[in-house]
NUNU-717007 format. One record per residue (C-alpha): residue number from 1; residue in three letters; x, y, z negated. Coordinates in steps of 0.5 Angstrom, whole numbers, plus 2048, in hexadecimal, padded with zeros to 3 digits. Last residue first. Layout:
// residues N
NODE|n|res|x|y|z
NODE|NUM|ALA|X|Y|Z
...
This chain:
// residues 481
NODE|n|res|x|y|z
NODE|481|UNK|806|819|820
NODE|480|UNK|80A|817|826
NODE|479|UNK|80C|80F|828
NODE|478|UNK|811|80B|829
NODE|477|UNK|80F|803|82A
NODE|476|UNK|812|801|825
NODE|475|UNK|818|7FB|825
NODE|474|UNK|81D|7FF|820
NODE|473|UNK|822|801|826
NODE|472|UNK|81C|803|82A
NODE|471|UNK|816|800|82D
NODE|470|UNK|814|800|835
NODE|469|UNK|80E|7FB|836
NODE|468|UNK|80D|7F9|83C
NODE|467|UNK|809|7F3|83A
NODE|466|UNK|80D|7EE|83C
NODE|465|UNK|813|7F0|83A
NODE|464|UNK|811|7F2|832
NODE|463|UNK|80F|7EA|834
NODE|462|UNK|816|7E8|836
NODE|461|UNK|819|7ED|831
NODE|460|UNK|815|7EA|82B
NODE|459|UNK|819|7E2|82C
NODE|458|UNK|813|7DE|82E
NODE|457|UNK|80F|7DA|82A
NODE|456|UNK|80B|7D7|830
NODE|455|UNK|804|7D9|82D
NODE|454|UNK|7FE|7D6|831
NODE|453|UNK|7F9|7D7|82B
NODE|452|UNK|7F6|7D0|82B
NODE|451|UNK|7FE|7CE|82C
NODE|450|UNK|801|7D2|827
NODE|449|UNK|7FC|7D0|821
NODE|448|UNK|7FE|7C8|824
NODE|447|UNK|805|7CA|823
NODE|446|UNK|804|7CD|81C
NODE|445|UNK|7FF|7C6|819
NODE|444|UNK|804|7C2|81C
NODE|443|UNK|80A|7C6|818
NODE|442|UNK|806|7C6|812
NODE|441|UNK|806|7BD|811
NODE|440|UNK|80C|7BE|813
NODE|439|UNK|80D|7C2|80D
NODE|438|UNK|809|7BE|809
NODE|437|UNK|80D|7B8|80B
NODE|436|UNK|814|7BB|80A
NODE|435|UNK|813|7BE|803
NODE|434|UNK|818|7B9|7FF
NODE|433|UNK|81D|7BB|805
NODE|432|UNK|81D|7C1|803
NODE|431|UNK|81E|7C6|80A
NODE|430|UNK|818|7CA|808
NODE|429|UNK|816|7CA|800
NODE|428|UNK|817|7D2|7FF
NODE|427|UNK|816|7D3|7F6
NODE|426|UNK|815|7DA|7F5
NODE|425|UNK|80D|7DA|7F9
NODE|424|UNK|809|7DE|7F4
NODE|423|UNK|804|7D9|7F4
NODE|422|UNK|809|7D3|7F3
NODE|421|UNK|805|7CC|7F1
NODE|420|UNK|800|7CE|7F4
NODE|419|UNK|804|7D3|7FA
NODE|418|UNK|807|7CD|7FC
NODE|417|UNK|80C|7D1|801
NODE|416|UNK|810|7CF|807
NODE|415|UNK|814|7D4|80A
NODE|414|UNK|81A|7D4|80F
NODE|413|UNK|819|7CE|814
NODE|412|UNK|81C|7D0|81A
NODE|411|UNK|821|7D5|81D
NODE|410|UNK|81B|7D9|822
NODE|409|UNK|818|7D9|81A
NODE|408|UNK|814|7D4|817
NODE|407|UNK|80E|7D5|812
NODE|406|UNK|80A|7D1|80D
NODE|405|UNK|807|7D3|808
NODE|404|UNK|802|7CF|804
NODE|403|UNK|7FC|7CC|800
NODE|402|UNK|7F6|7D0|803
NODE|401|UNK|7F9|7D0|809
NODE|400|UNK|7FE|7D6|80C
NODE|399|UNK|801|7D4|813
NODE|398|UNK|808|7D7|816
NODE|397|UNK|80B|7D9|81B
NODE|396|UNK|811|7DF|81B
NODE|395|UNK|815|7E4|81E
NODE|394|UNK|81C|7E7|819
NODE|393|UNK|81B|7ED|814
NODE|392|UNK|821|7ED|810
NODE|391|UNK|823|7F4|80F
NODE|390|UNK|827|7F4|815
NODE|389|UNK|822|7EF|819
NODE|388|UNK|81D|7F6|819
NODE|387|UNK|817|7F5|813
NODE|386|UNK|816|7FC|812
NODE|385|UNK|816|7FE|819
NODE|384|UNK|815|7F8|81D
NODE|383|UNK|814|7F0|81D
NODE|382|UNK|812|7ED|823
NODE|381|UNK|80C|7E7|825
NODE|380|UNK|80C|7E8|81D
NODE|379|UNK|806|7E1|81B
NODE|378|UNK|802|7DE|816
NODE|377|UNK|7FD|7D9|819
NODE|376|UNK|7F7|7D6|814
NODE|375|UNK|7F8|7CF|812
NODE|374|UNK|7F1|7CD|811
NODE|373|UNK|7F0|7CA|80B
NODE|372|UNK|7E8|7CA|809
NODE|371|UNK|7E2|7CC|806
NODE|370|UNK|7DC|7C9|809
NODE|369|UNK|7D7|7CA|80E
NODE|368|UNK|7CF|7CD|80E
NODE|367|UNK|7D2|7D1|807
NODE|366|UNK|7D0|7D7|80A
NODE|365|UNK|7D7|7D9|809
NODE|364|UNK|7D9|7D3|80D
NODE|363|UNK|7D4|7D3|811
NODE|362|UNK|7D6|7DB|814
NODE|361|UNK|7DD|7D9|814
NODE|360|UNK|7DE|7DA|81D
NODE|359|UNK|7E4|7DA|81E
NODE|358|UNK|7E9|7DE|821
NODE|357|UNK|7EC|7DD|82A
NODE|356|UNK|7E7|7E3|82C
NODE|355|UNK|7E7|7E3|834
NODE|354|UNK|7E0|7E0|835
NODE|353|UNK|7DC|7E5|831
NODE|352|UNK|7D9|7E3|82A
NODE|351|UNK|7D1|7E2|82A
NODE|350|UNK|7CE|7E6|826
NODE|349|UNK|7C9|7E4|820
NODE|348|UNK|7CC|7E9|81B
NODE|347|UNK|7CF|7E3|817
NODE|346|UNK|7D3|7E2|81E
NODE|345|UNK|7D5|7E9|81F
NODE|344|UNK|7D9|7EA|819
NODE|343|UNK|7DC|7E3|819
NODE|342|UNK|7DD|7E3|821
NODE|341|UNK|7E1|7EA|820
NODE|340|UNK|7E4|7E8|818
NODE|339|UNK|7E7|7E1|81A
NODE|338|UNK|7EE|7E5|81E
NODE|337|UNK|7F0|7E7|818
NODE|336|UNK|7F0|7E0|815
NODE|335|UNK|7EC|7DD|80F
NODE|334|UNK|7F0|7D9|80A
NODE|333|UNK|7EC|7D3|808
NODE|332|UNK|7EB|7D5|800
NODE|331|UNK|7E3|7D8|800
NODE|330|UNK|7E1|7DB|7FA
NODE|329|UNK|7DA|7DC|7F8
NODE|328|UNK|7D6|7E2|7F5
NODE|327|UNK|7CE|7E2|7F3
NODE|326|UNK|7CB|7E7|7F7
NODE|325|UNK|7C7|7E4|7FC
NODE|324|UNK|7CB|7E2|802
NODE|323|UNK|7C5|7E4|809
NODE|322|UNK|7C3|7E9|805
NODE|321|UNK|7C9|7EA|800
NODE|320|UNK|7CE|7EB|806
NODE|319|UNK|7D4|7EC|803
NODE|318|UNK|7DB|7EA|805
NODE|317|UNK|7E2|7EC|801
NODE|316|UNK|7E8|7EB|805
NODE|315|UNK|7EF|7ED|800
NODE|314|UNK|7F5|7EC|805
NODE|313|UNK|7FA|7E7|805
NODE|312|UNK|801|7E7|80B
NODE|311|UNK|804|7EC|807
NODE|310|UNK|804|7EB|7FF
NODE|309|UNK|804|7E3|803
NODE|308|UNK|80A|7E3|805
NODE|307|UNK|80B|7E3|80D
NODE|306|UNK|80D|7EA|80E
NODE|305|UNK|80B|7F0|812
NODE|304|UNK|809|7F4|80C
NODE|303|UNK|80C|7F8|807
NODE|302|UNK|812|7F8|803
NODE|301|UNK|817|7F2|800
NODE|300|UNK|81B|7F0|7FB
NODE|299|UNK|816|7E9|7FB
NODE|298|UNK|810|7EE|7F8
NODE|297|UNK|813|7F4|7F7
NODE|296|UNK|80E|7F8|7FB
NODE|295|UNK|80B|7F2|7FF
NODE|294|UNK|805|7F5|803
NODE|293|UNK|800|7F3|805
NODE|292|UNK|7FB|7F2|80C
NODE|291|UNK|7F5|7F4|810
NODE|290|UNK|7F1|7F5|80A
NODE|289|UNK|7EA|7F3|807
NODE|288|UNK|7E4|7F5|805
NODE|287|UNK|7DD|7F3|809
NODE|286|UNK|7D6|7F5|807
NODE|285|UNK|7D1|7F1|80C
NODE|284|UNK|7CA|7F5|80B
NODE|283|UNK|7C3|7F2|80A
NODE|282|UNK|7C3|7F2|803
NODE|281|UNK|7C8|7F9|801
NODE|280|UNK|7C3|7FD|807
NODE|279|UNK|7BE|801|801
NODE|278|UNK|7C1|808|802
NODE|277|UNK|7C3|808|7FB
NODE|276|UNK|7C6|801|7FB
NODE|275|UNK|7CA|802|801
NODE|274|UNK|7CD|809|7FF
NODE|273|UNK|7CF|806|7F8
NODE|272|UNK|7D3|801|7FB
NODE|271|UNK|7D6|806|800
NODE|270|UNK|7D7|80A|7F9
NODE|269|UNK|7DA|804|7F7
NODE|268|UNK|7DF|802|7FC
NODE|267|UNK|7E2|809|7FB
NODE|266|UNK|7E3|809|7F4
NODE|265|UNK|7E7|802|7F5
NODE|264|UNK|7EB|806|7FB
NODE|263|UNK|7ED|80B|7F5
NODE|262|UNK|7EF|805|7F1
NODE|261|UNK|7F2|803|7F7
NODE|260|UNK|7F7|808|7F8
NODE|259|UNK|7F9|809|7F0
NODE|258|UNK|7FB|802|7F1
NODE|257|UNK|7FF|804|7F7
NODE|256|UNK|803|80A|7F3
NODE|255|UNK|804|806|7EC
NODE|254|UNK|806|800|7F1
NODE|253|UNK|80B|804|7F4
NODE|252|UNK|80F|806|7EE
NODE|251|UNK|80F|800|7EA
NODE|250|UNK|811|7FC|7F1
NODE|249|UNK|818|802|7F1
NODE|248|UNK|818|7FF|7EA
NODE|247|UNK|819|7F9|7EC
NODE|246|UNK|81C|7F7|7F2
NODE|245|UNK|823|7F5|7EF
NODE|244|UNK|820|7F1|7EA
NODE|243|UNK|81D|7ED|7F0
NODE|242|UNK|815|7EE|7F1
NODE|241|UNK|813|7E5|7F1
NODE|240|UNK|810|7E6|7EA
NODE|239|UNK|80B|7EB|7ED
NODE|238|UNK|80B|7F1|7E8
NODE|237|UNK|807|7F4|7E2
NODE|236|UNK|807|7FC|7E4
NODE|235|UNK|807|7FF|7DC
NODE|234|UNK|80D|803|7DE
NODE|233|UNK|80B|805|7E5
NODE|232|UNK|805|809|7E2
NODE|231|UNK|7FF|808|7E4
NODE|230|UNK|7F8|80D|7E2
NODE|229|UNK|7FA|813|7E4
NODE|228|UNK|7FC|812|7EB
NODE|227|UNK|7F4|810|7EB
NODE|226|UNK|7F2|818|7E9
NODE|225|UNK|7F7|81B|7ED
NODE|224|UNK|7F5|819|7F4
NODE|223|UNK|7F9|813|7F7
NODE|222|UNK|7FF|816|7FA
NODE|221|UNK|805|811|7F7
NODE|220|UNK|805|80B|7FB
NODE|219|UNK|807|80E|802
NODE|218|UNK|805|809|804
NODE|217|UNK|7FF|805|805
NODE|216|UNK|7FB|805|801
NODE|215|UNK|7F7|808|803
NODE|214|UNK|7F5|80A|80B
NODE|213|UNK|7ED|808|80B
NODE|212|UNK|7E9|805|811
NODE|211|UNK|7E3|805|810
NODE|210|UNK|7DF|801|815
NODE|209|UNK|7D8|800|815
NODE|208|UNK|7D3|7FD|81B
NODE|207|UNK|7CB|7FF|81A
NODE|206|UNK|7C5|7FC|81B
NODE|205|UNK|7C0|802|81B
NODE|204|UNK|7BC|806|816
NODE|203|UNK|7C1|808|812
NODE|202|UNK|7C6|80B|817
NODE|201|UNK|7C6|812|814
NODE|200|UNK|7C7|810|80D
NODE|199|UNK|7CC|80B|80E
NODE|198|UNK|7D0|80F|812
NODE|197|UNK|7CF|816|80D
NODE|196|UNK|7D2|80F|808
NODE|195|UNK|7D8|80D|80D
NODE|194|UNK|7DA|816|80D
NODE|193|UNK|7DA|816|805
NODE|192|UNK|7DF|80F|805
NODE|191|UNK|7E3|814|80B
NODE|190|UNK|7E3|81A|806
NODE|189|UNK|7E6|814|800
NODE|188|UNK|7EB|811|805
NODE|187|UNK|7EE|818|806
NODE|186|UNK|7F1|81B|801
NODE|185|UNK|7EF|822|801
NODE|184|UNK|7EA|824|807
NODE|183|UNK|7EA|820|80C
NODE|182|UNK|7EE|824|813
NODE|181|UNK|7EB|826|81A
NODE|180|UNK|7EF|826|820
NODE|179|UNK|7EB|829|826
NODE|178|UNK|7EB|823|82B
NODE|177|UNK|7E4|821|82C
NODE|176|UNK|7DF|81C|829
NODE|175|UNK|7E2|81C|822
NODE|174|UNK|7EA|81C|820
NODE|173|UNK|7ED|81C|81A
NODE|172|UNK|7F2|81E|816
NODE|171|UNK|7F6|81D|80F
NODE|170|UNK|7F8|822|80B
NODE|169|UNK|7F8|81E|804
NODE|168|UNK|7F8|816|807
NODE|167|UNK|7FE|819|80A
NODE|166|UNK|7FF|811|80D
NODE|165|UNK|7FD|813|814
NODE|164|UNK|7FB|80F|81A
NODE|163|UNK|7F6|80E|820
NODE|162|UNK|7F1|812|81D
NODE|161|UNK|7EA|812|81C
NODE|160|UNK|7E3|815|81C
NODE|159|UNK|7DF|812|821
NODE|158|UNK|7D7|80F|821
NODE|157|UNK|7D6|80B|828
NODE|156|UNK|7DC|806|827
NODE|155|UNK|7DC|803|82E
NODE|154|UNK|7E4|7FF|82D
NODE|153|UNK|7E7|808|82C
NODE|152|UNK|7EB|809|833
NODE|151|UNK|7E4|80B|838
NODE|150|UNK|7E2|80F|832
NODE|149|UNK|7EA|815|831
NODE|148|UNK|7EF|813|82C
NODE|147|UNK|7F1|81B|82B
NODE|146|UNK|7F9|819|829
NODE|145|UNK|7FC|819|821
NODE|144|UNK|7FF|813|822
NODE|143|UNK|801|813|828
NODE|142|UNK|7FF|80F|82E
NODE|141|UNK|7FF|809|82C
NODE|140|UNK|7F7|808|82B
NODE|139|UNK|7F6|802|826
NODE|138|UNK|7F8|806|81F
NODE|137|UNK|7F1|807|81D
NODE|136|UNK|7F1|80A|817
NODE|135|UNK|7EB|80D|813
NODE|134|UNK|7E3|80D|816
NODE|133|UNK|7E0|808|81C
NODE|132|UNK|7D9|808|81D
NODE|131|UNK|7D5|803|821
NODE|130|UNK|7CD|803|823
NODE|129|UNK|7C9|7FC|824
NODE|128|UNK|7C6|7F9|829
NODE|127|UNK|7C9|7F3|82A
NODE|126|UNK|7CC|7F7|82F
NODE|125|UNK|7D0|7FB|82B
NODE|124|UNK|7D2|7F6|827
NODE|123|UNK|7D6|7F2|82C
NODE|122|UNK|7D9|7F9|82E
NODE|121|UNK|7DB|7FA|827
NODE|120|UNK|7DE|7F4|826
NODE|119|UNK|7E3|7F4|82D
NODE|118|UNK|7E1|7F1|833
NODE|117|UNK|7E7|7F0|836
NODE|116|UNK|7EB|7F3|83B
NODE|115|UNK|7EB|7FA|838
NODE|114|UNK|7F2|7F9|836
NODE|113|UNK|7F6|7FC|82F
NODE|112|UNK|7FB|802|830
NODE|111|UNK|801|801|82D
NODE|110|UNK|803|804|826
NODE|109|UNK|806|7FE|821
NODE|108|UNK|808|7F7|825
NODE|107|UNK|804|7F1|825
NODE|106|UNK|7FE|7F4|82A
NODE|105|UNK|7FE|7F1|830
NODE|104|UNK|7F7|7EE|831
NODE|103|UNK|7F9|7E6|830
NODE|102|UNK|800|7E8|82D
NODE|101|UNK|7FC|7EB|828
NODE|100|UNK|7F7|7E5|826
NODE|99|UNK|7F0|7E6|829
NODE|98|UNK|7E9|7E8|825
NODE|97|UNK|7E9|7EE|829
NODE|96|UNK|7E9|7F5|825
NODE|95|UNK|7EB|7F2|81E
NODE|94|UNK|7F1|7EF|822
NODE|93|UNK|7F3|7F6|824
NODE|92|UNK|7F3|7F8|81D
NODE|91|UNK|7F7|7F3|81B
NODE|90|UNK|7FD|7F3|820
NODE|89|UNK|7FC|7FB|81E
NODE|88|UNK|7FD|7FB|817
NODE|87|UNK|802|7F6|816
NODE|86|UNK|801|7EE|813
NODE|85|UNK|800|7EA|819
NODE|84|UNK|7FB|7E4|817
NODE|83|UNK|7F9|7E9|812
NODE|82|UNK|7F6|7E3|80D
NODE|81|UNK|7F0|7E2|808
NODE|80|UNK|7F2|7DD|803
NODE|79|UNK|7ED|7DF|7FE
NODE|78|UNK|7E7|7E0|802
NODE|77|UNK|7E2|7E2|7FD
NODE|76|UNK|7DB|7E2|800
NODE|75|UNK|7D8|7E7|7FB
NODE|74|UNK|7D4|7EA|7F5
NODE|73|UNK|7D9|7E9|7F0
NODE|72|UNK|7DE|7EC|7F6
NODE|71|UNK|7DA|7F2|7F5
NODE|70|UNK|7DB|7F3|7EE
NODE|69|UNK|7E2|7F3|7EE
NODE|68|UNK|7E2|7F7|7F4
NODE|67|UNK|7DE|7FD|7EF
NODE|66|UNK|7E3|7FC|7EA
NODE|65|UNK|7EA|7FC|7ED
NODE|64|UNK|7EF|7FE|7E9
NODE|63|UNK|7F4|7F9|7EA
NODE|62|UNK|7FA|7F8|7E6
NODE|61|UNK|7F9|7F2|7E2
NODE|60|UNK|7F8|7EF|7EA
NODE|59|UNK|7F3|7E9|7E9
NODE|58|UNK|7F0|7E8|7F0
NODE|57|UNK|7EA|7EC|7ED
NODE|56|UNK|7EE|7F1|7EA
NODE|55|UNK|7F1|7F3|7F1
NODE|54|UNK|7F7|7F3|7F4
NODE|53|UNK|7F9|7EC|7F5
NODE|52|UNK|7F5|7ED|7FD
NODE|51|UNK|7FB|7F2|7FF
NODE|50|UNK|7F8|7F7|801
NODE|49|UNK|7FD|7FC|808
NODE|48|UNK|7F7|7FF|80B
NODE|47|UNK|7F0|7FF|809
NODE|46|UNK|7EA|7FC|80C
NODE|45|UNK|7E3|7FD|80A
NODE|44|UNK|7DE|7FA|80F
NODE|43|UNK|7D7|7FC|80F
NODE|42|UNK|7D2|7F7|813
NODE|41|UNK|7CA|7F7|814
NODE|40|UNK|7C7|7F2|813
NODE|39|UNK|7C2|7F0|819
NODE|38|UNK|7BA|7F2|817
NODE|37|UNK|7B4|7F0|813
NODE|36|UNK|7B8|7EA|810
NODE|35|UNK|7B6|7E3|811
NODE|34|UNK|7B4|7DF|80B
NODE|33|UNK|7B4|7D8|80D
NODE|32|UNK|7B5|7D6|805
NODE|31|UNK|7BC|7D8|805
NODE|30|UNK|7BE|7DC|80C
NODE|29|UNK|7BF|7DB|813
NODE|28|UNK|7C0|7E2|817
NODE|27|UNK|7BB|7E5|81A
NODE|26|UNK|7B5|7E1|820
NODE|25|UNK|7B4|7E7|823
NODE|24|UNK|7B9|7EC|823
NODE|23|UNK|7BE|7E6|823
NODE|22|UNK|7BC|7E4|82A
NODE|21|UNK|7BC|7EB|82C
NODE|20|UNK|7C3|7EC|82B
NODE|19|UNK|7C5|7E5|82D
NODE|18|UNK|7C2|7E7|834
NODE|17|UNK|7C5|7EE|833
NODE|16|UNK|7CC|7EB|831
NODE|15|UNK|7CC|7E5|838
NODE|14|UNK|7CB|7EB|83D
NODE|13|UNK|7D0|7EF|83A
NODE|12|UNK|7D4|7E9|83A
NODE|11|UNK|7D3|7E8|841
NODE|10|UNK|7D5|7EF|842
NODE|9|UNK|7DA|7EF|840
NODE|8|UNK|7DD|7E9|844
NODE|7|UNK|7E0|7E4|83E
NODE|6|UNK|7E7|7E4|83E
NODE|5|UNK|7EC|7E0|83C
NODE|4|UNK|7F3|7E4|83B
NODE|3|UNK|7F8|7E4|841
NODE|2|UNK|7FE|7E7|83E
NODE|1|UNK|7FF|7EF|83F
């Protein structure tokens, strides 16, 4: 494993209890002086595989998404949120350390993350507050449906998980010990029930949340009844960059995936309401966002692991009404994955530990420091399963700003994109010597991502090598159900 920097454990356990009793006496800082009576606490709602077009807020005709549309009136709205490596255990892997994949090891599906860095519940543990994790955890690697015992969970207390599974409808889960145990009927909503037994219990205390559901990610067509009802594949208004050819199977996924997320919607609202009724909304952090898209049809291509932005943006909603108000603001710097650790800790008054590589955006939420134009770093350290080389897939570096795409594969420039002029990405600008100095201008931007981040860009054999992953002819890990 590389030599990542590390602050010694038991430094940073030292340094967040001294933080921790800081912030008990003193709060965190508010308009007018007020201080709150106690920490926020911090429920964080993740779906799988959201793309940040598909909601009515962002202007999908297709959405359905009532109760989202209300929360992002009263929220921090991130509008260019970024996976900074759009695949599903990559993502969660940074979620949990702050750092990017090739820092903690994750940039393949079904591997084991590391406990060397102090991972997000960790740092809330010893802040004083208790953690819980519901839903789909995929960072195990040692089966998908295998028993993940304490000492692999990152410190979550409150357990009700499982590595991976996409039968939302029989879908299992494990608790404290390995008896097998299974949500009743489609999954998401049993766990959405399970979050609020969860809030109800630890009222009384600061508490950290995650809930973790599987929708919408594929298959599309398994949402209950109810909401498959509501969309049919020929009222689906499509993308202009879904290619003729790719329509009608387009029209068919996205009656299922927006069935999905009305599903989701509803869930959202129950924790909403949850909140409300328990008398905690005000002093509580509410996050709702997506480890990464999906493409269907878009450009002629499905799922994740690309760099357009169907795959790359996801929606991040963020509310703290306390701290916030309820009078909702957009925020157009495109916030990266690794940024969501030091962001929830530091609008919780924790230090972030040494070892994580985001940033820290609670001034630009608060408003303390202004809105800007980062380049945030996209990046396939190396393409597998359904994004192989055969189908196109090919390793890539790239930097979403607020403006453009950019993006250069190990043959050189490939995409460059002005996604103000061209927000569905048809019009590929690299190589056109009219575009020269913007896109000197990104690849300066990009080679100082990598040199922050200590990325070589090498080949992903080498770092599939370094590793000691063994992958199949597809580059997966193989893994058993």
């Amino acid at each position: 494993m590389p030599n990542t920097p590390q602050i010694p454990r038991r430094q940073f356990l030292q340094t967040a209890s001294t933080a921790a009793a800081a912030v008990a006496v003193s709060g965190t800082r508010i308009e007018g002086g007020e201080t709150p009576k106690r920490r926020p606490n911090v429920v964080f709602l993740l779906a799988d595989q959201w793309r940040a077009q598909a909601t009515g807020y962002a202007g999908d005709p297709n959405a359905k998404t009532p109760h989202l549309d209300r929360l992002a009136a009263q929220s921090v709205n991130f509008t260019n949120a970024v996976s900074s490596c759009p695949v599903c255990s990559p993502y969660r892997g940074t979620l949990m350390t702050g750092q990017y994949p090739l820092t903690h090891g994750v940039f393949l599906n079904d591997v084991l993350l590391s406990s060397e860095a102090v991972s997000l519940a960790e740092a809330f543990n010893e802040a004083g507050y208790h953690t819980g994790y519901i839903g789909k955890w995929h960072l195990d690697g040692h089966g998908r449906s295998s028993f993940i015992p304490p000492e692999r969970r990152q410190g979550f207390q409150y357990w009700r998980a499982n590595e991976c599974t996409h039968n939302y409808n029989k879908s299992l889960y494990y608790g404290d010990d390995p008896e097998k145990l299974f949500w009743k009927g489609y999954d998401a909503i049993d766990q959405t029930e399970d979050a609020r037994h969860y809030l109800r219990e630890h009222r009384e205390e600061p508490f950290a949340l995650v809930l973790s559901w599987g929708p919408p990610h594929n298959p599309y067509e398994t949402a209950p009844e109810a909401f498959r009802q509501r969309f049919r594949p020929e009222d689906i208004q499509l993308r202009p960059n879904v290619p003729e050819e790719a329509a009608e199977a387009a029209r068919r996924d996205l009656a299922g995936y927006y069935a999905h997320c009305a599903a989701l919607d509803v869930c959202a609202g129950r924790i909403i309401s949850e909140l409300d009724d328990l008398g905690l909304a005000d002093d509580t952090i509410l996050v709702f966002t997506s480890d990464h898209g999906d493409m269907i049809g878009s450009q002629g291509n499905q799922r994740k692991q690309r760099p357009w932005d169907e795959s790359i943006r996801v929606p991040f909603l963020l509310r703290y009404p306390r701290l916030l108000g309820k009078e909702g603001k957009q925020i157009t710097l495109p916030i990266n994955s690794p940024d969501i650790m030091p962001t929830l800790l530091g609008l919780c008054g924790i230090n972030a530990p040494k070892s994580v590589e985001g940033t820290d955006r609670t001034g630009l939420i608060t408003g303390e420091a202004a809105d800007g134009d980062e380049a945030a770093l996209i990046a396939c350290p190396s393409p597998f399963g359904e994004w192989t080389r055969e189908k196109g897939g090919r390793e890539y570096r790239g930097v979403r700003t607020r403006r453009y795409t950019y993006v250069r594969s190990l043959d050189g420039p490939w995409l460059l994109y002005d996604n103000e002029t061209d927000p569905y990405q048809m019009n590929n600008l690299a190589g056109k010597p009219e575009h020269a100095a913007v896109q000197a201008e990104l690849e300066a931007k990009l080679a100082a991502r990598l040199r922050e981040t200590n990325d070589q860009f090498l080949p992903g054999g080498q770092y599939i090598a370094k590793w000691g992953y063994k992958t199949g002819a597809n580059g997966t890990v193989p893994y058993q159900n």
